[in-house]
N, CA and C of each residue as an Amber inpcrd file, in Angstrom:
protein
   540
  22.5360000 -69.5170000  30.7790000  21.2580000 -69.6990000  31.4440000
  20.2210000 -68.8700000  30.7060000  19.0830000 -69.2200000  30.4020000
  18.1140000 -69.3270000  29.5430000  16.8070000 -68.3660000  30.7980000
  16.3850000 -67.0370000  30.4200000  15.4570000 -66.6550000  31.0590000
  14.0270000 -67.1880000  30.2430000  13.0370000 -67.8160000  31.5090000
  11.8290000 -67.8450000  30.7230000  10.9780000 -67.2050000  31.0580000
  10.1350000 -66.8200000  30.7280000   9.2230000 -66.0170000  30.6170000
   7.9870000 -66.2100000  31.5310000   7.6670000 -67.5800000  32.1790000
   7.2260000 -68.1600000  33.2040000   7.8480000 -67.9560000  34.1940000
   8.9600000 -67.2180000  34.6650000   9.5120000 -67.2660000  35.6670000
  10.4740000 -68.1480000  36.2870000  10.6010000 -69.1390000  35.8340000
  11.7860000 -70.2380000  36.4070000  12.7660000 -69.7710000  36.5010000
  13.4100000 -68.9390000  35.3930000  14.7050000 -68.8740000  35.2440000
  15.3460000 -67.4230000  36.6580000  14.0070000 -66.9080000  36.9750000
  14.3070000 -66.2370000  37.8980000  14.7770000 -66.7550000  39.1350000
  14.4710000 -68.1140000  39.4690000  14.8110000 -68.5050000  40.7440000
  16.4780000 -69.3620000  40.6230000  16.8590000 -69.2800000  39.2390000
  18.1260000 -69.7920000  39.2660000  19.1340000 -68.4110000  39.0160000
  18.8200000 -67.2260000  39.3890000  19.4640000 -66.3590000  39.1370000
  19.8550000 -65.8740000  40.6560000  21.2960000 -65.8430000  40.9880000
  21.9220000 -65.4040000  42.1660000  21.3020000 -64.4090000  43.0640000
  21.0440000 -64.0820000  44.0590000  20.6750000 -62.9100000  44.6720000
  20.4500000 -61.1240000  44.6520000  22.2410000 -61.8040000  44.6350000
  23.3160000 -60.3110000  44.5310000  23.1270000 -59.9750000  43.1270000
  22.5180000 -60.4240000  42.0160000  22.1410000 -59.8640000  40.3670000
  21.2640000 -59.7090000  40.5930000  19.9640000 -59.9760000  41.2160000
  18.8780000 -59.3260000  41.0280000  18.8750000 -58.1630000  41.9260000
  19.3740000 -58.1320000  43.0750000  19.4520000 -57.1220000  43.8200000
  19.9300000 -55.8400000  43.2120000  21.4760000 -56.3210000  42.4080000
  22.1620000 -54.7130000  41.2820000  21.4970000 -54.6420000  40.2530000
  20.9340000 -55.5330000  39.7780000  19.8160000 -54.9690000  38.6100000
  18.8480000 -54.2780000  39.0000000  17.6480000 -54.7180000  39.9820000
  16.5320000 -53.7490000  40.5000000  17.7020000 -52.4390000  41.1450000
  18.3200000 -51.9690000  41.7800000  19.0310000 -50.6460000  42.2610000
  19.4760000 -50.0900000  41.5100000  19.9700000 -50.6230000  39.8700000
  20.3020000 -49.9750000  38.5530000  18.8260000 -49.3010000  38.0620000
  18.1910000 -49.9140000  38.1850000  17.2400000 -49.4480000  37.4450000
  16.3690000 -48.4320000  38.5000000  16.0250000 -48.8320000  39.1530000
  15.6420000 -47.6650000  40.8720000  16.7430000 -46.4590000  40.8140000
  17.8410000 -46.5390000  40.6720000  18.7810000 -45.5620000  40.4730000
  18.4400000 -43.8270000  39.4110000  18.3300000 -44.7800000  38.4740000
  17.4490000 -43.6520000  37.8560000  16.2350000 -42.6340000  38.5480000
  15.2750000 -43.3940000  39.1660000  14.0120000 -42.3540000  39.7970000
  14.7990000 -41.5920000  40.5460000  15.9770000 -41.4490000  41.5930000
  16.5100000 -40.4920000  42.3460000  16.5210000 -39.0090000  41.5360000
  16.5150000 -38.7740000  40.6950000  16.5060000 -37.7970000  39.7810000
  15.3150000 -37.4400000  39.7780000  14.1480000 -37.8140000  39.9010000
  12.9160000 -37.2630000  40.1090000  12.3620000 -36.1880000  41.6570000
  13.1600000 -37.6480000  42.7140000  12.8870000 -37.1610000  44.5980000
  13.8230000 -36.4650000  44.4080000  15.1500000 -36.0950000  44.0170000
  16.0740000 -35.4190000  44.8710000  15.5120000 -33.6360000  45.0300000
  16.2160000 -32.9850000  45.5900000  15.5850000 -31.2310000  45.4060000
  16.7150000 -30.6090000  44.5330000  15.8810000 -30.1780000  43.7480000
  16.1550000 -29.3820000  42.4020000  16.2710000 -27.8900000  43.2380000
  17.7590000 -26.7000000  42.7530000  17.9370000 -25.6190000  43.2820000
  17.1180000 -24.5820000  42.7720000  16.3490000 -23.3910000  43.6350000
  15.8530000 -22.5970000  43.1410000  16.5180000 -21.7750000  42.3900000
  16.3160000 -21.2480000  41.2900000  17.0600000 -20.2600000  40.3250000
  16.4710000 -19.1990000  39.8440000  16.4870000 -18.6190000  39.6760000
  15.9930000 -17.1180000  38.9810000  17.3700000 -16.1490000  38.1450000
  16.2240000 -15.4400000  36.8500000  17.4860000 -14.7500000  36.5940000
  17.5430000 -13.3480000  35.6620000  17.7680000 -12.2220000  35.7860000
  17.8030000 -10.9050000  34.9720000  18.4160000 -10.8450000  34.1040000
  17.9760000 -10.0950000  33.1720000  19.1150000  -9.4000000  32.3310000
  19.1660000  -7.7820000  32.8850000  20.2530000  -7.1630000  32.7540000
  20.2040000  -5.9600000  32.9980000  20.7080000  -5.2660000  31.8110000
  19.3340000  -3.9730000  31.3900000  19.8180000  -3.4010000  30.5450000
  19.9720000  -1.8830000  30.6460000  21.0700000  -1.2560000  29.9770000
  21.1210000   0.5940000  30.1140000  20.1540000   1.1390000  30.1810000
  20.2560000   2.0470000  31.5170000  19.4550000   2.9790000  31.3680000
  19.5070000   4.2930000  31.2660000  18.7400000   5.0100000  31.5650000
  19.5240000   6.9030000  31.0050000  20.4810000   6.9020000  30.2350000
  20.4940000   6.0920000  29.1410000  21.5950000   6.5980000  28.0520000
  23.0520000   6.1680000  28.3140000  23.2690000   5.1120000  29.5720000
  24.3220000   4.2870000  29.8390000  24.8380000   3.3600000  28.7760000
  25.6150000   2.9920000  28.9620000  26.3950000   1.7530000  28.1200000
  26.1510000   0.6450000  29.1670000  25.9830000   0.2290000  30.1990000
  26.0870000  -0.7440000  31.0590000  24.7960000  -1.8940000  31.0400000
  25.3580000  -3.4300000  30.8970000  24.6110000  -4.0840000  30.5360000
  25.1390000  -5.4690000  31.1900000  24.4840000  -6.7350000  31.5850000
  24.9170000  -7.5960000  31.9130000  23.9270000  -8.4780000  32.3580000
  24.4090000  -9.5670000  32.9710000  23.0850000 -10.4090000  33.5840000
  23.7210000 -10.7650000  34.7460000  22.3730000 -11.4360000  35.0770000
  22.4980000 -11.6580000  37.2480000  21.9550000 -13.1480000  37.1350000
  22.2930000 -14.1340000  37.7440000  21.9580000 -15.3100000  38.2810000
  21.7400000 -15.1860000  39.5420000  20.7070000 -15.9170000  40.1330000
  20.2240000 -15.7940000  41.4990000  19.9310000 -17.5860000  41.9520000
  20.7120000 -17.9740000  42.4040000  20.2530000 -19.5140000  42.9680000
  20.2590000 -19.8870000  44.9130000  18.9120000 -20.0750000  44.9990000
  18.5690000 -20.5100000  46.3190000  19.9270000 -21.5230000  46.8350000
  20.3030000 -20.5820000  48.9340000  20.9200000 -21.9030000  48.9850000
  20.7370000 -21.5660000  50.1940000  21.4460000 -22.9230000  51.0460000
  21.0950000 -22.9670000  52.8000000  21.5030000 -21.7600000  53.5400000
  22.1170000 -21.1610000  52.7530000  22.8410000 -19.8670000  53.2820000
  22.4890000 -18.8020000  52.9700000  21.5870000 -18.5030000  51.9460000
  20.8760000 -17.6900000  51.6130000  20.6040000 -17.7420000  49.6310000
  20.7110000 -16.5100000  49.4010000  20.6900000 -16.4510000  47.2070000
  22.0710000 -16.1150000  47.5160000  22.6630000 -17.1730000  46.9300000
  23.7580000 -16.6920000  45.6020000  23.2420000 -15.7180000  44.2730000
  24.1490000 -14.7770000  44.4520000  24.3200000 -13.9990000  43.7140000
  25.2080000 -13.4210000  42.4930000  25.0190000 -14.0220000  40.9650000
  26.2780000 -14.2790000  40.4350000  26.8850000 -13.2390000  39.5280000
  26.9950000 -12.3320000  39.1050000  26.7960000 -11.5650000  38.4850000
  28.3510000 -11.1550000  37.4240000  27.7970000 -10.8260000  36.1180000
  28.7660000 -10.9240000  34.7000000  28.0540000  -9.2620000  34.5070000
  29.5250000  -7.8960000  34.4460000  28.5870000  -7.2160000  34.1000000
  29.4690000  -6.0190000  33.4410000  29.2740000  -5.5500000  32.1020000
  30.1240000  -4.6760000  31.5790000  29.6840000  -3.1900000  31.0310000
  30.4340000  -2.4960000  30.8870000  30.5410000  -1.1400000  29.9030000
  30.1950000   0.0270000  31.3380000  30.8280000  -0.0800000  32.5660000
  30.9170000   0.9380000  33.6630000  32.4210000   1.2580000  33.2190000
  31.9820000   2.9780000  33.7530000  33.6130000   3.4430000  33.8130000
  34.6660000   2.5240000  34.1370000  35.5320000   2.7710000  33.5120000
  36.9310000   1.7830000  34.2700000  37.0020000   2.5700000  35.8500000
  38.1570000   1.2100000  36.7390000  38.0340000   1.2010000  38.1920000
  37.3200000   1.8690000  38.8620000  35.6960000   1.4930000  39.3310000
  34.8830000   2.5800000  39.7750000  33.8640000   1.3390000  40.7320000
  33.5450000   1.9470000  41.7140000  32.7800000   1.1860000  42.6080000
  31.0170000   1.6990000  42.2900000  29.8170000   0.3270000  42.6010000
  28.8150000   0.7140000  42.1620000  27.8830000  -0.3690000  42.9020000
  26.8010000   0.2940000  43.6240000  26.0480000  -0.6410000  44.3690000
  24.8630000  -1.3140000  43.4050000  25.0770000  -2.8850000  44.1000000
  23.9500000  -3.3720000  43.4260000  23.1180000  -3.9830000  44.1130000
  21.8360000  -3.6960000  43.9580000  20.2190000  -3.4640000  44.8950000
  19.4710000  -4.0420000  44.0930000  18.2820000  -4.5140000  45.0190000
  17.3940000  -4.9920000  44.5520000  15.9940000  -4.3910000  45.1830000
  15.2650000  -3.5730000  44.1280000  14.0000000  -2.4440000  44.4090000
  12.8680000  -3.5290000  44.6620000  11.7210000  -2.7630000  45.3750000
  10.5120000  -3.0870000  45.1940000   9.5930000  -3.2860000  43.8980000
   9.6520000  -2.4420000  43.5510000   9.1720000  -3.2790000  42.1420000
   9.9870000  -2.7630000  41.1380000   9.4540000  -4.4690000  39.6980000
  10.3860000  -4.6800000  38.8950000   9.4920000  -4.1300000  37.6070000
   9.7750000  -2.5380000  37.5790000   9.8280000  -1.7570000  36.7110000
  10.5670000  -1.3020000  35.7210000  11.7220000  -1.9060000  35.0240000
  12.4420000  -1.2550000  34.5430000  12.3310000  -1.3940000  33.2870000
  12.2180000   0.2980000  32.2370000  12.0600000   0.5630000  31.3970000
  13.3640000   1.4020000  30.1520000  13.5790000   0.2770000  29.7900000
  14.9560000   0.2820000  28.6970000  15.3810000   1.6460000  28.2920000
  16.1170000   2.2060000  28.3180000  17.0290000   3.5920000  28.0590000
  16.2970000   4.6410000  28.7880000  16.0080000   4.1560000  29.3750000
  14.5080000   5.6990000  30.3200000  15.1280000   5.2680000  31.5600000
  15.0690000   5.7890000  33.0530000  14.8970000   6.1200000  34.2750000
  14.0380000   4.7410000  35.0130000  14.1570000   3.9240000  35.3930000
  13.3160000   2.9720000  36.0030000  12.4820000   3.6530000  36.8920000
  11.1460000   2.9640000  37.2190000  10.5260000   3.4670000  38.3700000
  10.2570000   2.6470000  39.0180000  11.3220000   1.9240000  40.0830000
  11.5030000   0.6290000  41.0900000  11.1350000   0.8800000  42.2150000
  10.6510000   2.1890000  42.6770000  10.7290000   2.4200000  44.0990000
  12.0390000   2.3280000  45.2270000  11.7250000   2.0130000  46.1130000
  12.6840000   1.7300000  47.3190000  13.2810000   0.5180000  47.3540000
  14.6860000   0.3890000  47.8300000  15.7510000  -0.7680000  48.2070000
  14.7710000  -1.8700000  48.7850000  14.6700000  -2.9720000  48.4940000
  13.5340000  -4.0690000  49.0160000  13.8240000  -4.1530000  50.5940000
  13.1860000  -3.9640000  51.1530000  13.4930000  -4.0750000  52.6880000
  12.2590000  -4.4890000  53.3260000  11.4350000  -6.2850000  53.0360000
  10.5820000  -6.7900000  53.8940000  10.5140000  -6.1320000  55.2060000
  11.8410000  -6.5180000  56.1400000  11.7220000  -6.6700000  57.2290000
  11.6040000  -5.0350000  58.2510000  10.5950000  -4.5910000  58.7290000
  10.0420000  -3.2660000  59.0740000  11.1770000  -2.8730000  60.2540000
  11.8490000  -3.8430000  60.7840000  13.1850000  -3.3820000  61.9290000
  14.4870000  -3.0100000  60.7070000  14.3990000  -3.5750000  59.1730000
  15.4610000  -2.7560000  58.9130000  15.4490000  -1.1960000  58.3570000
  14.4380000  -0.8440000  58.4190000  14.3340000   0.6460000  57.6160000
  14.6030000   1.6890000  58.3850000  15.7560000   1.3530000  59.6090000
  16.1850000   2.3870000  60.1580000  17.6980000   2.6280000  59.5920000
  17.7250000   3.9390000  60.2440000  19.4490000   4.1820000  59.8200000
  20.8180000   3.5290000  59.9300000  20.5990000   3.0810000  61.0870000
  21.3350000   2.2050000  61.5830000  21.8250000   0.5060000  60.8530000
  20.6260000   0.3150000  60.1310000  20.7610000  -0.6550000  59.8470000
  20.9230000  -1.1110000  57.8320000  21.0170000  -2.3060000  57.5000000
  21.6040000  -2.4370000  55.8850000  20.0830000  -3.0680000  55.8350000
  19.8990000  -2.8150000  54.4870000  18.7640000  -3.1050000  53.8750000
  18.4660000  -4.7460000  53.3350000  17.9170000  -5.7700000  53.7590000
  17.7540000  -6.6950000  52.7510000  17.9730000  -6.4340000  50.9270000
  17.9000000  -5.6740000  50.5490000  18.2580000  -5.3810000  48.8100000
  19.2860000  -4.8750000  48.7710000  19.8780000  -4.3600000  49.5580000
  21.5010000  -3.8860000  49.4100000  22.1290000  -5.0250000  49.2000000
  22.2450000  -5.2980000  48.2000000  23.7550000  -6.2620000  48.1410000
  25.0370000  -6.4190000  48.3760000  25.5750000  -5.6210000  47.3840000
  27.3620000  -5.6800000  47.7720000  27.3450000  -4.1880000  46.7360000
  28.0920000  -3.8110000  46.7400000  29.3610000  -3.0350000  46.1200000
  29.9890000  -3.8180000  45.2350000  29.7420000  -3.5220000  43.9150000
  30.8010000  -3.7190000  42.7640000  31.6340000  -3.4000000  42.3560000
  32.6630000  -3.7770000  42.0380000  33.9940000  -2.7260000  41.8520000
  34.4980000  -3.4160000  39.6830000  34.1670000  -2.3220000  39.4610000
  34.6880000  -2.5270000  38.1040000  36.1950000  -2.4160000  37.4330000
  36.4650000  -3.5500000  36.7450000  38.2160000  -3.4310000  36.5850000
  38.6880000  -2.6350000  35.5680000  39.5900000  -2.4090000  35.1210000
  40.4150000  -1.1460000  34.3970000  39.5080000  -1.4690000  32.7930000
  38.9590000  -2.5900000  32.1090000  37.9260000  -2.2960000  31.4650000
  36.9090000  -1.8650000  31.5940000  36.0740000  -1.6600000  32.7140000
  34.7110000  -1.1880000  33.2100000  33.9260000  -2.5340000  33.3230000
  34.7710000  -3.6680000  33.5750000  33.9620000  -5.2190000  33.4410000
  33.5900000  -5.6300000  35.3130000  32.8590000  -6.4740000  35.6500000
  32.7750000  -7.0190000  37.3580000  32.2970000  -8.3150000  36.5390000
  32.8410000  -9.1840000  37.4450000  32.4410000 -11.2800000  37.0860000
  32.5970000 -11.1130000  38.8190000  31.2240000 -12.1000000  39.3650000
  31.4390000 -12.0730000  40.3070000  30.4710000 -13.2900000  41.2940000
  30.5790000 -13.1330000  42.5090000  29.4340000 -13.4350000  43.4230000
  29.2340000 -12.5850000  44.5220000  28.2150000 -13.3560000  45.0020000
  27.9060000 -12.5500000  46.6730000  26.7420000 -13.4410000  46.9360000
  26.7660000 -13.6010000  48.4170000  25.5900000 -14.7830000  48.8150000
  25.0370000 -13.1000000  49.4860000  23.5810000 -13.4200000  49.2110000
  22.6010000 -12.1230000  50.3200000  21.8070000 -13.6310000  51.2030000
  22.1670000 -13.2750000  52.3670000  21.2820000 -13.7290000  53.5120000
  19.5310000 -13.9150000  53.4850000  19.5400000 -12.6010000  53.8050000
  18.1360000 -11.7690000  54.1960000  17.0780000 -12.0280000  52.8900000
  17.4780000 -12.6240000  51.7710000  16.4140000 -12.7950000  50.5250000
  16.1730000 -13.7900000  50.6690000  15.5470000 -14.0640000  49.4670000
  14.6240000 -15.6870000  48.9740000  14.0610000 -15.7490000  47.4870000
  13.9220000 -16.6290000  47.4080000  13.2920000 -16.9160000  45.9920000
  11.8260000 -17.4240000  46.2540000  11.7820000 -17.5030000  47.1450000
   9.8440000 -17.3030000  47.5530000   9.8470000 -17.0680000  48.9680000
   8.5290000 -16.4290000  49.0500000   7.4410000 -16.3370000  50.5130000
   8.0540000 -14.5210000  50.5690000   7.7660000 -14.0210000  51.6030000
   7.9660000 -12.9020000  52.3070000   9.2440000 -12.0730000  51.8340000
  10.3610000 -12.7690000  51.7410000  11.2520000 -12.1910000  51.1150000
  11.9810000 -12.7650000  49.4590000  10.8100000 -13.1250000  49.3770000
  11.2080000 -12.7110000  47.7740000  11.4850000 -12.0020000  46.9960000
  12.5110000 -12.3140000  45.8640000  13.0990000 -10.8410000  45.3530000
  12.6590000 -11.6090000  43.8060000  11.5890000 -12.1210000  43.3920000
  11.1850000 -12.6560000  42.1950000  10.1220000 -11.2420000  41.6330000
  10.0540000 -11.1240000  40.1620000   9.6450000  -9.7600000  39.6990000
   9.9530000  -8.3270000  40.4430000  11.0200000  -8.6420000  40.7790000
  11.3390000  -7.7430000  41.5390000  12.6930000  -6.6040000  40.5370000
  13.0220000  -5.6710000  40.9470000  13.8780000  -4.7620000  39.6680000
  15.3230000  -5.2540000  40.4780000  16.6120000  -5.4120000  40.0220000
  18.2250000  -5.6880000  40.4120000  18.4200000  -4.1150000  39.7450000
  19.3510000  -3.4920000  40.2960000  19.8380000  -2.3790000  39.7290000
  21.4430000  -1.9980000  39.9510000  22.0170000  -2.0300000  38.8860000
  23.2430000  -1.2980000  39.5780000  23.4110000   0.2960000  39.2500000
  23.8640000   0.5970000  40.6640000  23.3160000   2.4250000  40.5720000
  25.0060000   2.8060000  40.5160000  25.0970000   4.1840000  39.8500000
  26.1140000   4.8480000  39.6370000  27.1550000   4.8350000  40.9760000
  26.6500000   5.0500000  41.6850000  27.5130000   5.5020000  43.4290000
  27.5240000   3.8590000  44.0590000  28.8230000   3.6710000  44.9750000
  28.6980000   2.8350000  46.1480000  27.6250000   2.9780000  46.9520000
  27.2770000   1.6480000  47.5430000  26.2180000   1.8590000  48.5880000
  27.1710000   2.1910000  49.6940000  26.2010000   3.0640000  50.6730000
  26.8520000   3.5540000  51.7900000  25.9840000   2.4820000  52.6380000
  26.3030000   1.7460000  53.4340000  25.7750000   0.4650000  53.9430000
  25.3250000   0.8920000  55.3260000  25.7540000   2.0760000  56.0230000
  25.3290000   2.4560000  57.1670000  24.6080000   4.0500000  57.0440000
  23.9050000   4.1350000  55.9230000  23.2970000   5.0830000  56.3080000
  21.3880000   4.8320000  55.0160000  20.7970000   5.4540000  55.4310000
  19.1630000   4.5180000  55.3860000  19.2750000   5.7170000  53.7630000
  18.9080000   5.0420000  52.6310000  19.2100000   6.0500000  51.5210000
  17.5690000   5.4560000  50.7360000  16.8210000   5.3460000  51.0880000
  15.5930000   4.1530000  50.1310000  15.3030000   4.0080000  48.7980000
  15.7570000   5.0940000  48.1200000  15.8860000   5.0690000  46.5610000
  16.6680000   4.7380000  45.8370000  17.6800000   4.2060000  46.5240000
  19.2590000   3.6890000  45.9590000  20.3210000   4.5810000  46.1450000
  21.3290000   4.1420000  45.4720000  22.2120000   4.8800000  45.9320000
  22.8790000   5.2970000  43.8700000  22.3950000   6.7460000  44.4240000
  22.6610000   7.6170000  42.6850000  21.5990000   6.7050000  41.6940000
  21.5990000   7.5200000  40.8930000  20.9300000   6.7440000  39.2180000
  21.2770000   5.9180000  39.1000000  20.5100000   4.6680000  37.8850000
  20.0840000   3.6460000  37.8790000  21.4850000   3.5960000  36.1810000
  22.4640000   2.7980000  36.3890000  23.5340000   2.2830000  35.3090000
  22.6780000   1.5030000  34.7340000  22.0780000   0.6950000  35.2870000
  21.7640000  -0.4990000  34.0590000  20.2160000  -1.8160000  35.7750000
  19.6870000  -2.1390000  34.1990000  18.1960000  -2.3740000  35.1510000
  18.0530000  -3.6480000  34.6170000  17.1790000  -4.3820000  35.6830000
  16.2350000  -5.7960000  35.0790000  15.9490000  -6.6690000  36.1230000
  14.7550000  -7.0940000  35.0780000  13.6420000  -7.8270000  36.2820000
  14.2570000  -9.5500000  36.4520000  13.7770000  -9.7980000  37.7590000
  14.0580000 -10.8020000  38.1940000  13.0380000 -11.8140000  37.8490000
  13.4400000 -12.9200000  36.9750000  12.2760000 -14.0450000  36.5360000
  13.2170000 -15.5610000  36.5930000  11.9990000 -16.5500000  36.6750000
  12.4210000 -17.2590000  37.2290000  12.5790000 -18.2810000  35.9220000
């Protein structure tokens, strides 16, 4: 069967083919409407004369940021909190000046309670390596609790999760800003 170009040949063409041809080709635009995941992402580099270096992936989800994190050259088996400061200051082999654990929300800055930037506790394996995740709730990748230009830090000491510490917990292992 012979398509012409006048159109005839369209009306001798079955239903069900024009129907999977137009949805083949419509198929494609779904890739335009669907929602694309928010992402953001650091590098973290030594600071005070550390060896510790790695990067952080951060991807928006219904449950909160995933948090992905690849991160090496900490003492072997040693635990180490990783936070996310108010601002994303951090200045390569020097001391960052990030301020306080990010804590939008003004009901958490009591003692009692864990900080939105407290993350998790890292625990490094008998190389000094962590591969990991952690979903944080309490963040975002936009509006009010955003943690975009913002500093990730992993500090020497565990976070103590029940007690209000705002500068982190110990010196700053290794630093970097959050970009998107």
């Amino acid at each position: 069967m012979k398509l012409r170009l006048d159109g005839t040949g369209l009306r001798r063409m079955p239903a069900v083919i024009i129907l999977a041809a137009s949805a083949m080709m419509l198929g494609g635009c779904g890739i335009l409407f669907q929602d694309h995941d928010k992402r953001a992402s650091a590098v973290l580099q030594p600071s005070g004369g550390n060896a510790t270096h790695g990067s952080v992936t951060l991807i928006e989800r219904s449950d909160g940021v995933q948090v992905t994190y690849n991160l090496s050259g900490m003492p072997p088996d040693s635990d180490h909190a990783l936070q996310i400061h108010e601002r994303g200051d951090c200045i390569v082999g020097s001391l960052p000046d990030t301020g306080e654990v990010f804590a939008p929300a003004s009901e958490h800055t009591t003692s009692a309670s864990k900080m939105e930037g407290d993350l998790a506790t890292i625990h490094a394996d008998a190389n000094g390596s962590a591969t990991g995740f952690i979903v944080a709730p309490d963040v975002s990748l936009d509006g009010v609790r955003s943690v975009l230009s913002r500093a990730i830090i992993l500090h020497r000491d565990a976070a103590d999760h029940y007690s209000f510490v705002p500068h982190g917990a110990g010196p700053a292992l290794a630093c970097g800003v959050i970009h998107q």
